[in-house]
mmJSON file of the N, C-alpha and C atoms, coordinates in Angstrom:
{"data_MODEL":{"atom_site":{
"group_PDB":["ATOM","ATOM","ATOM","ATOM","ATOM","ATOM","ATOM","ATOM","ATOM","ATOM","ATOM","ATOM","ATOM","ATOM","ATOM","ATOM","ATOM","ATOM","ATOM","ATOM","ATOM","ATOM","ATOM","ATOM","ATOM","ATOM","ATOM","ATOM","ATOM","ATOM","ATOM","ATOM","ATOM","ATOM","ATOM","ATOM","ATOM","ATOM","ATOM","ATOM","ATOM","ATOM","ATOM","ATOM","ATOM","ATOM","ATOM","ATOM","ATOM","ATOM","ATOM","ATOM","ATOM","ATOM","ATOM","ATOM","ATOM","ATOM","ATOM","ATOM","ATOM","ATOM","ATOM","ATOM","ATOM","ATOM","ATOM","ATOM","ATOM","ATOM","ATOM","ATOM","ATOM","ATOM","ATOM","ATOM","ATOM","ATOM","ATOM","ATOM","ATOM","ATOM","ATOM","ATOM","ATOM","ATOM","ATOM","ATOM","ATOM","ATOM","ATOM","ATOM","ATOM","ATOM","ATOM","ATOM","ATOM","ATOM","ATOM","ATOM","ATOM","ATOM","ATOM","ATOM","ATOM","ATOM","ATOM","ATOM","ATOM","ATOM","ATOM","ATOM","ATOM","ATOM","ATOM","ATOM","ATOM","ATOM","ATOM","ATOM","ATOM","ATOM","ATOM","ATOM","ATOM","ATOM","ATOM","ATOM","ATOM","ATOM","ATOM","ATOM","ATOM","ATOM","ATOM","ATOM","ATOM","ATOM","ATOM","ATOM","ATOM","ATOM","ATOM","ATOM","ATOM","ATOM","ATOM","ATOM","ATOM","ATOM","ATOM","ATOM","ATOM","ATOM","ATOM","ATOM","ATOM","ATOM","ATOM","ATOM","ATOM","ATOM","ATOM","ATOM","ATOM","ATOM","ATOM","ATOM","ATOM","ATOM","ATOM","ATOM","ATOM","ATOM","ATOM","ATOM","ATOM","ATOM","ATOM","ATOM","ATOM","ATOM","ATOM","ATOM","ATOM","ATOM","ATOM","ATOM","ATOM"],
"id":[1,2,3,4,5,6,7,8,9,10,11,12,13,14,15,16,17,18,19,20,21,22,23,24,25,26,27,28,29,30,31,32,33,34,35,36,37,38,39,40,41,42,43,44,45,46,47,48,49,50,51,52,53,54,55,56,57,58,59,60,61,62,63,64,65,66,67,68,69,70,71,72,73,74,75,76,77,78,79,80,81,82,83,84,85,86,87,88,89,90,91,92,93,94,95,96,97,98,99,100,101,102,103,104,105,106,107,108,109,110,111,112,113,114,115,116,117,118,119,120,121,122,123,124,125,126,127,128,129,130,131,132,133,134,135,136,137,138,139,140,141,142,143,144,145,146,147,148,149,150,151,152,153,154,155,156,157,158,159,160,161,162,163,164,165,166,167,168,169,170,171,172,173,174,175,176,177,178,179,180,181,182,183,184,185,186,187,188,189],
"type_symbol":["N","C","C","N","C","C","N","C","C","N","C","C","N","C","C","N","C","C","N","C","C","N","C","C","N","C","C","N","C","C","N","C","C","N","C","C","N","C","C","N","C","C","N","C","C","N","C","C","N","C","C","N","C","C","N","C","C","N","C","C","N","C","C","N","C","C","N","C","C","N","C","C","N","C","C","N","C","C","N","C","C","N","C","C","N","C","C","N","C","C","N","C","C","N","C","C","N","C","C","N","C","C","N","C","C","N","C","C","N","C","C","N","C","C","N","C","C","N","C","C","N","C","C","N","C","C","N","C","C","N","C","C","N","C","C","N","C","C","N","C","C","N","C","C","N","C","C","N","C","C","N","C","C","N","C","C","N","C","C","N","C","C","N","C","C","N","C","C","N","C","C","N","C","C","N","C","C","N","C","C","N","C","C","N","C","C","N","C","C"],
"label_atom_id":["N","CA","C","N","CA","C","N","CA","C","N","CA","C","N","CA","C","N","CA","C","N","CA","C","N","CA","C","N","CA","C","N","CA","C","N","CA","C","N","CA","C","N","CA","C","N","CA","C","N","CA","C","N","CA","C","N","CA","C","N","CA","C","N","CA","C","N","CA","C","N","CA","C","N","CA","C","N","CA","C","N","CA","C","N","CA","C","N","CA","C","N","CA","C","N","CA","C","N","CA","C","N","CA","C","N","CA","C","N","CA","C","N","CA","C","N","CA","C","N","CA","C","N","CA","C","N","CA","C","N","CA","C","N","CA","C","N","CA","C","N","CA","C","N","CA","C","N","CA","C","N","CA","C","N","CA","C","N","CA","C","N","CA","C","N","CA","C","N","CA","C","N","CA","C","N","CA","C","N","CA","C","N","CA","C","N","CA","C","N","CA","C","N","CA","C","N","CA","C","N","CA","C","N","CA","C","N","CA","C","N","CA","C","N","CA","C","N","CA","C"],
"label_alt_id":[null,null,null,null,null,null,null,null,null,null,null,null,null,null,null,null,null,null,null,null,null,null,null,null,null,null,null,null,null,null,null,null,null,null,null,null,null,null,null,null,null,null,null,null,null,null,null,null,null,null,null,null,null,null,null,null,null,null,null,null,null,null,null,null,null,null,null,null,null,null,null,null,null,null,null,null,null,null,null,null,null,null,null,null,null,null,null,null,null,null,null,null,null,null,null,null,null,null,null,null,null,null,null,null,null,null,null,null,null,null,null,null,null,null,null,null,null,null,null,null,null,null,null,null,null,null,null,null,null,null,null,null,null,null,null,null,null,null,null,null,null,null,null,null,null,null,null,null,null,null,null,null,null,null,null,null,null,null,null,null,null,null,null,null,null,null,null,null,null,null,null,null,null,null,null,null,null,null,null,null,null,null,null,null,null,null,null,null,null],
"label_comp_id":["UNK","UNK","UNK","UNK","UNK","UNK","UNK","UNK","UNK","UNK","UNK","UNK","UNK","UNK","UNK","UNK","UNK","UNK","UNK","UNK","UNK","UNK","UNK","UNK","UNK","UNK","UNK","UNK","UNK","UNK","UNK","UNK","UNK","UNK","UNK","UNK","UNK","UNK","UNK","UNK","UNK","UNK","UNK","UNK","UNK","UNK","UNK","UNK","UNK","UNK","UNK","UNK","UNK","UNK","UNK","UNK","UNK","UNK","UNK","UNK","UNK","UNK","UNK","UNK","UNK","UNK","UNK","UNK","UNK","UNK","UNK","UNK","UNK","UNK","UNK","UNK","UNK","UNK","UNK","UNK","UNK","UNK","UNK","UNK","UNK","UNK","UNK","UNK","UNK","UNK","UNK","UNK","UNK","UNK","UNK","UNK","UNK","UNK","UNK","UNK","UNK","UNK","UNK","UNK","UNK","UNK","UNK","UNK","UNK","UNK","UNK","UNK","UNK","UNK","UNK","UNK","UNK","UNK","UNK","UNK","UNK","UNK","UNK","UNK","UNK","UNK","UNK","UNK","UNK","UNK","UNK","UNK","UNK","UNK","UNK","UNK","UNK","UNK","UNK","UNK","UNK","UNK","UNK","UNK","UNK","UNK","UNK","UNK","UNK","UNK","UNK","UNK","UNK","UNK","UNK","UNK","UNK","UNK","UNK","UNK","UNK","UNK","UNK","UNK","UNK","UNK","UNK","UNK","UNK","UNK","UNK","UNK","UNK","UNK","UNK","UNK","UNK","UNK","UNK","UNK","UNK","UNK","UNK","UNK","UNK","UNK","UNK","UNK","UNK"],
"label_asym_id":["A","A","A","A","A","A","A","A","A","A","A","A","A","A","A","A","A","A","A","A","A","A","A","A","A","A","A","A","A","A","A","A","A","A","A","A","A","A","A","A","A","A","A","A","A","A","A","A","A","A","A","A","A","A","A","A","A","A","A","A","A","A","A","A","A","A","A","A","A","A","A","A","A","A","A","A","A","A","A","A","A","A","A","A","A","A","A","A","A","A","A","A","A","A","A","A","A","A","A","A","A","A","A","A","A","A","A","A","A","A","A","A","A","A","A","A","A","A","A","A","A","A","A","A","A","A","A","A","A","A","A","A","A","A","A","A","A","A","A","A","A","A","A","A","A","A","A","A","A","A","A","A","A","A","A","A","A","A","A","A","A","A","A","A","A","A","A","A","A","A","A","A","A","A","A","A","A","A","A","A","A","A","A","A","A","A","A","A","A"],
"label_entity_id":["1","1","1","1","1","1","1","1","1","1","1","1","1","1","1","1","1","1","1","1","1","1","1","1","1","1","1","1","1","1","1","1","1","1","1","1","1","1","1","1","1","1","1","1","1","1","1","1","1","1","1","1","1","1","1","1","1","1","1","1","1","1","1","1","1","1","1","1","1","1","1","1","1","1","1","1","1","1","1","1","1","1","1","1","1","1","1","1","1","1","1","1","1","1","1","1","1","1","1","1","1","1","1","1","1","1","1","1","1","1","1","1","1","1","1","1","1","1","1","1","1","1","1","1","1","1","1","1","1","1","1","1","1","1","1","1","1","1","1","1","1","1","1","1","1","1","1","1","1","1","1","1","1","1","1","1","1","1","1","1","1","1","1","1","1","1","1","1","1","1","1","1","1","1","1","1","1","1","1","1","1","1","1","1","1","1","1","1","1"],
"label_seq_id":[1,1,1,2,2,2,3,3,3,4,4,4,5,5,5,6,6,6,7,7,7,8,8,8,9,9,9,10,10,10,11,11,11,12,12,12,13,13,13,14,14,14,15,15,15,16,16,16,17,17,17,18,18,18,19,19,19,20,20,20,21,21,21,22,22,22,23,23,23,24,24,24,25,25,25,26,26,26,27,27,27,28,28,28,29,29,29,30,30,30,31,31,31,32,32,32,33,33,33,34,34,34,35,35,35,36,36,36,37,37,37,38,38,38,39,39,39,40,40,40,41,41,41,42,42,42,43,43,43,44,44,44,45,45,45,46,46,46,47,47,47,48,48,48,49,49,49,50,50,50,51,51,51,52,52,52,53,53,53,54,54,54,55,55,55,56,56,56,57,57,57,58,58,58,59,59,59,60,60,60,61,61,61,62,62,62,63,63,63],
"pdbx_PDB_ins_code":[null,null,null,null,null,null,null,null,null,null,null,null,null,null,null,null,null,null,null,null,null,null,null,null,null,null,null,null,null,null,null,null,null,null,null,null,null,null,null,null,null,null,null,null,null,null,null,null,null,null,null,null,null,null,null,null,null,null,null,null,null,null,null,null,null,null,null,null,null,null,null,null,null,null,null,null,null,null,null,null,null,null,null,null,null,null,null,null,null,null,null,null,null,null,null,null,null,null,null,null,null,null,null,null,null,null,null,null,null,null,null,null,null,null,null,null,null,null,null,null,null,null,null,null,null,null,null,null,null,null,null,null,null,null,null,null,null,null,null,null,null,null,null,null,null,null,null,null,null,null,null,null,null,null,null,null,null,null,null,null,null,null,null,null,null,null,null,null,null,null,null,null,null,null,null,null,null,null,null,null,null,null,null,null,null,null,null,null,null],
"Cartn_x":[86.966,88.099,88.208,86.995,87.032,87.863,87.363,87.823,89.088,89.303,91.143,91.713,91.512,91.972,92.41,90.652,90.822,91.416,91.749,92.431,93.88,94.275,95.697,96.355,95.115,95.43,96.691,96.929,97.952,99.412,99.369,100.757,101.261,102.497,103.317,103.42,102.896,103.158,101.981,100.685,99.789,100.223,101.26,101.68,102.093,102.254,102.132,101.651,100.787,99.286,98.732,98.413,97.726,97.934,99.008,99.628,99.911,98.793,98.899,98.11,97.487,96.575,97.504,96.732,97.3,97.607,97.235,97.075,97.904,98.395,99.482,100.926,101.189,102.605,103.148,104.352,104.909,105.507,105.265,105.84,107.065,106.809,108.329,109.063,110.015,110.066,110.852,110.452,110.728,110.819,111.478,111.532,110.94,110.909,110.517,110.534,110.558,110.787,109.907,109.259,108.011,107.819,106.388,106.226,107.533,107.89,108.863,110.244,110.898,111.589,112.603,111.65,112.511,112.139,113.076,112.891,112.441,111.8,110.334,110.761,110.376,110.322,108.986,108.47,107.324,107.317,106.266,106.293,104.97,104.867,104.119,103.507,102.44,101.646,101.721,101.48,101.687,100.613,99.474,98.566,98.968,99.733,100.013,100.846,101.382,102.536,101.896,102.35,101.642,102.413,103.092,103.843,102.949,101.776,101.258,99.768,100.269,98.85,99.019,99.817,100.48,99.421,99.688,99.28,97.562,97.158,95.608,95.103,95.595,95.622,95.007,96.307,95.954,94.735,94.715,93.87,92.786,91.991,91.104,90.746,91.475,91.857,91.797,92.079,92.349,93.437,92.878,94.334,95.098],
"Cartn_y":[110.617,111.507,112.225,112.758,113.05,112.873,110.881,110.236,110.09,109.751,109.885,110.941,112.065,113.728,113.017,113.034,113.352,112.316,111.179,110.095,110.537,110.812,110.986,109.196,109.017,107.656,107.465,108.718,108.677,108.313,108.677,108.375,107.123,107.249,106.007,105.243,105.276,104.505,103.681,103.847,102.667,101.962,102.163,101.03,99.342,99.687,98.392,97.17,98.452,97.418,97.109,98.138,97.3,95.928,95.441,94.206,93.264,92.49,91.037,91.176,91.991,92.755,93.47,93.803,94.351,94.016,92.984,92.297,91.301,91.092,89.926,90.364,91.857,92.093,92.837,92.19,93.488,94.778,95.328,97.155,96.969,98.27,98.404,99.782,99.954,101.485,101.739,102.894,103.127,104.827,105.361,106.468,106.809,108.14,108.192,109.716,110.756,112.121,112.245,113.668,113.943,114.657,115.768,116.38,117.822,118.09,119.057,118.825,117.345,117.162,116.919,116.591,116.681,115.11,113.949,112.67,112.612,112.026,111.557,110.501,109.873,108.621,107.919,107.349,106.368,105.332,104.751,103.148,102.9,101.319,101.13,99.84,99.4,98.32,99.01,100.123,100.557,100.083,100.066,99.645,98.125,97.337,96.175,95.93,97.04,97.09,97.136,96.109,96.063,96.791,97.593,98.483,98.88,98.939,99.632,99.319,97.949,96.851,96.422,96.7,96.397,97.639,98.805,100.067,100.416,99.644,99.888,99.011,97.534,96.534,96.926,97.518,98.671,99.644,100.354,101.37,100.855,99.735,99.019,98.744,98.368,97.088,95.769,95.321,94.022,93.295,91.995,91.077,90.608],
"Cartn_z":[85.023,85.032,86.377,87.001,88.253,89.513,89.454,90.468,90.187,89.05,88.891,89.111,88.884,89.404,91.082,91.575,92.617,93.565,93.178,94.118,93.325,92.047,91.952,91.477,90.735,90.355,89.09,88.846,87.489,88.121,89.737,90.249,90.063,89.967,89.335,90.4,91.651,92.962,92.649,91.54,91.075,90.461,89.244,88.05,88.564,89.456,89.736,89.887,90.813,91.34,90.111,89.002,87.979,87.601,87.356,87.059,88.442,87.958,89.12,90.239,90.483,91.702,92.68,94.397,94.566,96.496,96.229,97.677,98.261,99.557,99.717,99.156,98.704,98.407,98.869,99.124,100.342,100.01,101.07,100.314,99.644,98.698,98.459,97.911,98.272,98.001,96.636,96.413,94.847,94.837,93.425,93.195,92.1,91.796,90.681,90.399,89.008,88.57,88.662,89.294,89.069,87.753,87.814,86.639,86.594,87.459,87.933,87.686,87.489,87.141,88.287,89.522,91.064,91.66,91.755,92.231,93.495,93.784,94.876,95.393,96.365,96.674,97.213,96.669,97.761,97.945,98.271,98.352,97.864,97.405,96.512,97.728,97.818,98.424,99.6,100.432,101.625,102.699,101.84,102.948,103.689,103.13,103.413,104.768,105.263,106.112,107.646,108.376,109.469,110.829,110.714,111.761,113.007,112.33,113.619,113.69,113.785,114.31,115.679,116.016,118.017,118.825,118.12,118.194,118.285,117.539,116.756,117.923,117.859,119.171,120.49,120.805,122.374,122.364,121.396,120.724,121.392,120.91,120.804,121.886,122.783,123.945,123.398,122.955,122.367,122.578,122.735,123.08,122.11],
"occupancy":[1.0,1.0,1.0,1.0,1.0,1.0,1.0,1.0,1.0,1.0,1.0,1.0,1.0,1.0,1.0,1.0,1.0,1.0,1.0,1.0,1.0,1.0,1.0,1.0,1.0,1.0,1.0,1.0,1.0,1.0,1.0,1.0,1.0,1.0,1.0,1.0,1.0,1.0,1.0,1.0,1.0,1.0,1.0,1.0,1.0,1.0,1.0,1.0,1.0,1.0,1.0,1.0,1.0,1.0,1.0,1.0,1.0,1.0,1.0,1.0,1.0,1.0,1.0,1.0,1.0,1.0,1.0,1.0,1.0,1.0,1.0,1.0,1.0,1.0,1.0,1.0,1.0,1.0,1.0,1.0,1.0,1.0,1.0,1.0,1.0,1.0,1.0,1.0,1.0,1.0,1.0,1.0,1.0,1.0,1.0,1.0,1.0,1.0,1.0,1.0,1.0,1.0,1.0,1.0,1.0,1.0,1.0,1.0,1.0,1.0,1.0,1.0,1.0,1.0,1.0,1.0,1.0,1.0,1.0,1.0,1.0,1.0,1.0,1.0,1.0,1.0,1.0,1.0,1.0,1.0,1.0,1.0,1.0,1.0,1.0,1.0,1.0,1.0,1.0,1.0,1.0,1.0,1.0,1.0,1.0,1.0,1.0,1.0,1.0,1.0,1.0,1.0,1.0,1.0,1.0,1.0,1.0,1.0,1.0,1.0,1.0,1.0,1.0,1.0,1.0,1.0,1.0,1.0,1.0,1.0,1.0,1.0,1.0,1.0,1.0,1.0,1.0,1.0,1.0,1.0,1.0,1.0,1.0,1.0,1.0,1.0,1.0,1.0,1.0],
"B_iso_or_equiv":[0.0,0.0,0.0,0.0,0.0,0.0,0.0,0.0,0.0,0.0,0.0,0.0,0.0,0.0,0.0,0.0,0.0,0.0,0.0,0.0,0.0,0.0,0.0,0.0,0.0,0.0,0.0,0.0,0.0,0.0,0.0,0.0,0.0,0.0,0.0,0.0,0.0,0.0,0.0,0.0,0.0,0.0,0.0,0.0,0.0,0.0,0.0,0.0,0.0,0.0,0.0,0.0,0.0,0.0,0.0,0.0,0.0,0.0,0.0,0.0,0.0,0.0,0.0,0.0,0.0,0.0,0.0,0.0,0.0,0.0,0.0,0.0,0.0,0.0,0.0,0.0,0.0,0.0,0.0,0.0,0.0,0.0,0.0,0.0,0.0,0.0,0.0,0.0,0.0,0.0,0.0,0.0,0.0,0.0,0.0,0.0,0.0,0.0,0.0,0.0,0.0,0.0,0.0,0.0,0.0,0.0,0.0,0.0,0.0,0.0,0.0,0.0,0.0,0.0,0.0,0.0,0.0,0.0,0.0,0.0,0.0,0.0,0.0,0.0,0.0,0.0,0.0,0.0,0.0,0.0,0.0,0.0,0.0,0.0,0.0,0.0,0.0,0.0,0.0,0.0,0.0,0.0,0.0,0.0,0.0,0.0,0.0,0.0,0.0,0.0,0.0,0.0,0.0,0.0,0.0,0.0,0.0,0.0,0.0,0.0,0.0,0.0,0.0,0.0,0.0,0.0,0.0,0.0,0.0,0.0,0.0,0.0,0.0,0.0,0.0,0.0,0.0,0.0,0.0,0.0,0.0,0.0,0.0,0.0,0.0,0.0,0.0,0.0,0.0],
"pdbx_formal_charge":[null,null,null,null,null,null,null,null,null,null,null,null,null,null,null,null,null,null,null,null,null,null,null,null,null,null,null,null,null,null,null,null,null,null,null,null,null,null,null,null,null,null,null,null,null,null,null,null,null,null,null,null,null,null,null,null,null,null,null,null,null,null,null,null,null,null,null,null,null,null,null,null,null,null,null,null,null,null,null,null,null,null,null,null,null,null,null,null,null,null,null,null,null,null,null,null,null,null,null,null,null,null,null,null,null,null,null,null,null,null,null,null,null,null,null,null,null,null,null,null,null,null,null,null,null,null,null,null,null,null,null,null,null,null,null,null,null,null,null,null,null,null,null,null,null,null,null,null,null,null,null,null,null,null,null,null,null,null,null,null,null,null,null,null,null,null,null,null,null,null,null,null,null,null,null,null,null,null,null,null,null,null,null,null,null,null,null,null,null],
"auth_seq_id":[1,1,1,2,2,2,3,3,3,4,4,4,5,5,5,6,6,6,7,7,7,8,8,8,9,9,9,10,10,10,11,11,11,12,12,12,13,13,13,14,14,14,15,15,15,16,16,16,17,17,17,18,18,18,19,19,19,20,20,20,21,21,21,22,22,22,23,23,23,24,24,24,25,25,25,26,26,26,27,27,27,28,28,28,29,29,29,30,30,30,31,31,31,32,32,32,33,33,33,34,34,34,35,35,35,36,36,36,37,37,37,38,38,38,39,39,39,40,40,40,41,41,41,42,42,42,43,43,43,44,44,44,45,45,45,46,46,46,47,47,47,48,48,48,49,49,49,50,50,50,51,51,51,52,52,52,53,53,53,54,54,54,55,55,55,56,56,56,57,57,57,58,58,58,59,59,59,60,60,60,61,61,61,62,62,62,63,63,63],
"auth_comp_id":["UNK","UNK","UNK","UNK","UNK","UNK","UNK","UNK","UNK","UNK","UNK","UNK","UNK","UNK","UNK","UNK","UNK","UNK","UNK","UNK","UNK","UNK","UNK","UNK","UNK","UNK","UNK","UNK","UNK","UNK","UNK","UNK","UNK","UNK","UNK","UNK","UNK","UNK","UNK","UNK","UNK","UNK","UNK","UNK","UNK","UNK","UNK","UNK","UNK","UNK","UNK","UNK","UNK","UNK","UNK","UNK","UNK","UNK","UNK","UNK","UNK","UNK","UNK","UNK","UNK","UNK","UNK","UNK","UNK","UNK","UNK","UNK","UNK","UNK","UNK","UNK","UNK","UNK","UNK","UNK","UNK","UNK","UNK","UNK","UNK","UNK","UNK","UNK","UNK","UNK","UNK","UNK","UNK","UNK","UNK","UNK","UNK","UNK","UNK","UNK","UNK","UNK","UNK","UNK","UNK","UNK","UNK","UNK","UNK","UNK","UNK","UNK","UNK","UNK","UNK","UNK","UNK","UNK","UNK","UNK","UNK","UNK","UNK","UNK","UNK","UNK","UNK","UNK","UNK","UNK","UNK","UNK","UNK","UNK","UNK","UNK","UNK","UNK","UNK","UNK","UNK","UNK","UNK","UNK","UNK","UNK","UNK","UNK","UNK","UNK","UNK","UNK","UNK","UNK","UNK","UNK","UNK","UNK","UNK","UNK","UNK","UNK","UNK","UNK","UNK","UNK","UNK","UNK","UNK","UNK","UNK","UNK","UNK","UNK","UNK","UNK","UNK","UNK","UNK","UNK","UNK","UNK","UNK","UNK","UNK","UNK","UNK","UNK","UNK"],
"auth_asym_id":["A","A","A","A","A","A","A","A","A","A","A","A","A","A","A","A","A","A","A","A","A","A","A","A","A","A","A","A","A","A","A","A","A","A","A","A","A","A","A","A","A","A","A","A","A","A","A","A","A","A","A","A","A","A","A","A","A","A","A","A","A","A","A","A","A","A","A","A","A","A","A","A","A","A","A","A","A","A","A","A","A","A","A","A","A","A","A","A","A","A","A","A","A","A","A","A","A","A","A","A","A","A","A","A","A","A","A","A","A","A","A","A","A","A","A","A","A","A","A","A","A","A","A","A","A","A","A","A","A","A","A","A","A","A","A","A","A","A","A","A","A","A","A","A","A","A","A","A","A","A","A","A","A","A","A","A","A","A","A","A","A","A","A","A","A","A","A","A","A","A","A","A","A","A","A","A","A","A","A","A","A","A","A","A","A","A","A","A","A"],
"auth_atom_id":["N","CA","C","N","CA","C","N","CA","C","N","CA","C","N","CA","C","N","CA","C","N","CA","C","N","CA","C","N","CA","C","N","CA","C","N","CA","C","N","CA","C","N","CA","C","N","CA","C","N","CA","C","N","CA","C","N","CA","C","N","CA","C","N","CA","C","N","CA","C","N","CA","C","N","CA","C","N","CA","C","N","CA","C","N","CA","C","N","CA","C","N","CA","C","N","CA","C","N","CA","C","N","CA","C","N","CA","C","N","CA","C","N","CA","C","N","CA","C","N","CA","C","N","CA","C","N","CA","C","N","CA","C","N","CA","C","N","CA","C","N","CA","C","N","CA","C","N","CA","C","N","CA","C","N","CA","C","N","CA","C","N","CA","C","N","CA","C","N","CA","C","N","CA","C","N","CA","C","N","CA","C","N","CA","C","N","CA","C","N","CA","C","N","CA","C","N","CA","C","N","CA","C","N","CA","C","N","CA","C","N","CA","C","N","CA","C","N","CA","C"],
"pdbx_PDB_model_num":[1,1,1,1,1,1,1,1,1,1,1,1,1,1,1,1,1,1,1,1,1,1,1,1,1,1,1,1,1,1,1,1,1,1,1,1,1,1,1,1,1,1,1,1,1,1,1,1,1,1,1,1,1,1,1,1,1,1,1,1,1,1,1,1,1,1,1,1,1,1,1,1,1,1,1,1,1,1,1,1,1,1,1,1,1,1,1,1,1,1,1,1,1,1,1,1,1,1,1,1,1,1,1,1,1,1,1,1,1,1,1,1,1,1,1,1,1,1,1,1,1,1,1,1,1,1,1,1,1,1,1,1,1,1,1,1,1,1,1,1,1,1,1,1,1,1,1,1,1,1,1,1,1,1,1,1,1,1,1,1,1,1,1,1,1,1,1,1,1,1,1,1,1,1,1,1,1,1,1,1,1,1,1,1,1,1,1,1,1]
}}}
């Protein structure tokens, strides 16, 4: 119960991933009500998004 508190695993930006895994899919953005009753937006597979691998690249020095 902890780790779910504390990662915030109840967010609906997981339901997804449960079903089918969670790898190889591309982001996608979505909304959703919170507990407040005020619509949110996130995205769901975020780690997947490679925007700023050009970035990390250089970072590095890497070719």
């Amino acid at each position: 119960y902890g780790i779910i508190k504390m990662l915030d695993l109840i967010h609906p930006m997981y339901q997804q991933t449960a079903a089918y895994g969670h790898f190889g899919r591309k982001p996608k953005e979505f909304s959703y009500v919170d507990g407040d009753g005020k619509t949110q937006n996130a995205t769901a597979f975020s780690w997947e998004q490679t925007d700023r691998a050009e970035a990390l690249r250089k970072a590095a020095k890497l070719k």
